[in-house]
C-alpha positions in Angstrom: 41.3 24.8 -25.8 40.3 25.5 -22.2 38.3 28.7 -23.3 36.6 26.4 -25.6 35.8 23.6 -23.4 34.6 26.1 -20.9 32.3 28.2 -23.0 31.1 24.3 -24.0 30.3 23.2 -21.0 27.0 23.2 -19.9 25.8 25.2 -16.9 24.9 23.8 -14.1 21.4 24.3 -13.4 19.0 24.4 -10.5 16.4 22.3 -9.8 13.1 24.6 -9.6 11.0 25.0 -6.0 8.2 22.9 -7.8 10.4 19.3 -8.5 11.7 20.0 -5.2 8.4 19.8 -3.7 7.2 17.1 -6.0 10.0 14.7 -4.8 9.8 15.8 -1.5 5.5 15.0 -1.6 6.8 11.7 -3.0 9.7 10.7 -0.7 7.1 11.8 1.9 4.0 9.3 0.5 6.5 6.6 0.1 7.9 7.1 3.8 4.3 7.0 5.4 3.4 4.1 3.0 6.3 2.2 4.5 5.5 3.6 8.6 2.2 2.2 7.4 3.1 -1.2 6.3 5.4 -1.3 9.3 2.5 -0.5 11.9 -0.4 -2.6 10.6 1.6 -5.4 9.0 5.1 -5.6 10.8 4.5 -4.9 14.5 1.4 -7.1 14.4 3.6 -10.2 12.9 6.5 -9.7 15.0 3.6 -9.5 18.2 2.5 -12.9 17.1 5.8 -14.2 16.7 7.1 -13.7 19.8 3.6 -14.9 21.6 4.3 -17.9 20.1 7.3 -18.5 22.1 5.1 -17.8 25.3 3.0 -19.5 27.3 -0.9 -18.5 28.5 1.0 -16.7 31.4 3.5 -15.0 29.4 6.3 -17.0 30.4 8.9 -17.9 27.8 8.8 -21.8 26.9 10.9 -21.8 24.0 9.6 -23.9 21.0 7.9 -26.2 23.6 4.2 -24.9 21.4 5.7 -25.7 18.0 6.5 -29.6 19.1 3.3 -29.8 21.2 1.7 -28.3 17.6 3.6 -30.5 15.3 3.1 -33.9 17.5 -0.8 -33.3 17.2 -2.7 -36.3 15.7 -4.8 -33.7 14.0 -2.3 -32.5 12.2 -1.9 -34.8 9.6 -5.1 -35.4 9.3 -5.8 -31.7 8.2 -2.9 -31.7 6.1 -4.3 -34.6 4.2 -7.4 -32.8 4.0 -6.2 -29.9 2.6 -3.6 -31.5 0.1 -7.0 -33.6 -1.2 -9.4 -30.2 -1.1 -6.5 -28.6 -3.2 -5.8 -31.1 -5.9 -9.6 -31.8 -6.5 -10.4 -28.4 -6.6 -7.4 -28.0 -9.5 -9.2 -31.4 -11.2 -11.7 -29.9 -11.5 -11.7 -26.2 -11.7 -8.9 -26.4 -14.8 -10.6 -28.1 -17.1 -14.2 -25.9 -16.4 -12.0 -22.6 -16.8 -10.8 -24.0 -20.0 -13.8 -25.4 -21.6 -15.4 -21.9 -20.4 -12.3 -19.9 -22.1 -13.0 -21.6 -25.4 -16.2 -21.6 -25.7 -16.2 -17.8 -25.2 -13.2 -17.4 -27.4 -14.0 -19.7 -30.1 -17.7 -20.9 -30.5 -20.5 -18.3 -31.4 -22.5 -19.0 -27.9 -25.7 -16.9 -27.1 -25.4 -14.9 -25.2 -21.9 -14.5 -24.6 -21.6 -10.8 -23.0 -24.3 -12.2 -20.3 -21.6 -15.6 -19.7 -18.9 -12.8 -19.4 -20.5 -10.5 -17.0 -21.2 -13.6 -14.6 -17.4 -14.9 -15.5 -16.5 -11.4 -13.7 -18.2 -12.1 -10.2 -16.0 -13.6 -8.4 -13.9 -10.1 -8.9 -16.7 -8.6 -6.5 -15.1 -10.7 -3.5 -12.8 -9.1 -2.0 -15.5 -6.5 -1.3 -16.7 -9.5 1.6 -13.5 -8.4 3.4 -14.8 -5.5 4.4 -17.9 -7.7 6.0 -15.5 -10.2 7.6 -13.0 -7.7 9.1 -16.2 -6.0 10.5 -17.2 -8.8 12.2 -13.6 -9.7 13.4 -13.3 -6.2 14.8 -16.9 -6.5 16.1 -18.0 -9.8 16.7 -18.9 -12.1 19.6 -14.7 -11.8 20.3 -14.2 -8.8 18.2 -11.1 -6.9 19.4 -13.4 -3.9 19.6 -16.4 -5.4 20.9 -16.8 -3.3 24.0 -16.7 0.1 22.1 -20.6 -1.5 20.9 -22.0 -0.2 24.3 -20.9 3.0 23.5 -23.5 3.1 21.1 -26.1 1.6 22.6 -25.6 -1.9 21.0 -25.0 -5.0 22.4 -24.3 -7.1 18.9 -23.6 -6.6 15.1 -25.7 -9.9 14.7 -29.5 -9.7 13.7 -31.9 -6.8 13.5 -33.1 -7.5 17.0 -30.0 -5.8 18.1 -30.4 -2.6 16.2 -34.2 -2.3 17.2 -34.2 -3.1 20.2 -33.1 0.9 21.4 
């Protein structure tokens, strides 16, 4: 029987250079996906985080911001604003997104490729991200502000600053 179970038994067989190199490509992408995540998510989190516990000097005060924070007549005050901001817009936005969703789905409307091509803008958003990062990078505090002057520009605001050469 051992003659049989080892002619039976199936070979053990190498991987070939090209799934090495595939899993390596892949263990490789996912490893500088994560050092990215960890260097423009993480270490910017964890910098605010421990600033926090700082004062404007630098000196550690503990949660003596959060109390000063949380014991701020304001802060209710914009808590009830946003709470009322949120549940109005839900009053209102639900039943418009449903009335809109079967009217398209169930009523022979005019139209009704045009109404689904403007239901689809607000997917073209997030492309304003790329507008407000710009001017958070280079705006009147950008973080980047003085690297302007090394092209000759004093603001990203206006067309006065781009004529003005």
């Amino acid at each position: 029987m051992t003659g049989l179970a080892a002619s039976l038994a199936v070979p053990r067989t190498r991987l070939s250079r090209t799934i090495l190199a595939e899993r390596l490509a892949a263990h490789g992408g996912l490893w500088l996906l994560v050092a990215g995540l960890v260097v423009f998510l993480a270490l910017p989190l964890a910098t605010l985080f421990v600033k926090s516990f700082e004062d404007r000097s630098g000196a550690f005060i503990g949660l003596a911001n959060f109390v000063q924070y949380v014991q701020t007549p304001a802060l209710a005050r914009s808590t009830l604003n946003t709470l009322t901001f949120a549940v109005l817009t839900t009053l209102i936005t639900l039943p418009l997104a449903f009335t809109f969703a079967y009217a398209m789905q169930r009523s022979c409307i005019p139209w009704k490729g045009v109404w689904r091509s403007i239901a689809l803008i607000p997917i073209l958003a997030p492309s304003l991200m790329a507008a407000l990062s710009f001017i958070y990078l280079f705006g009147n505090q950008g973080a980047l502000k003085f690297a302007l002057g090394w092209f000759g520009i004093g603001t990203i605001y206006g067309l006065p600053a781009w004529c003005s050469r």
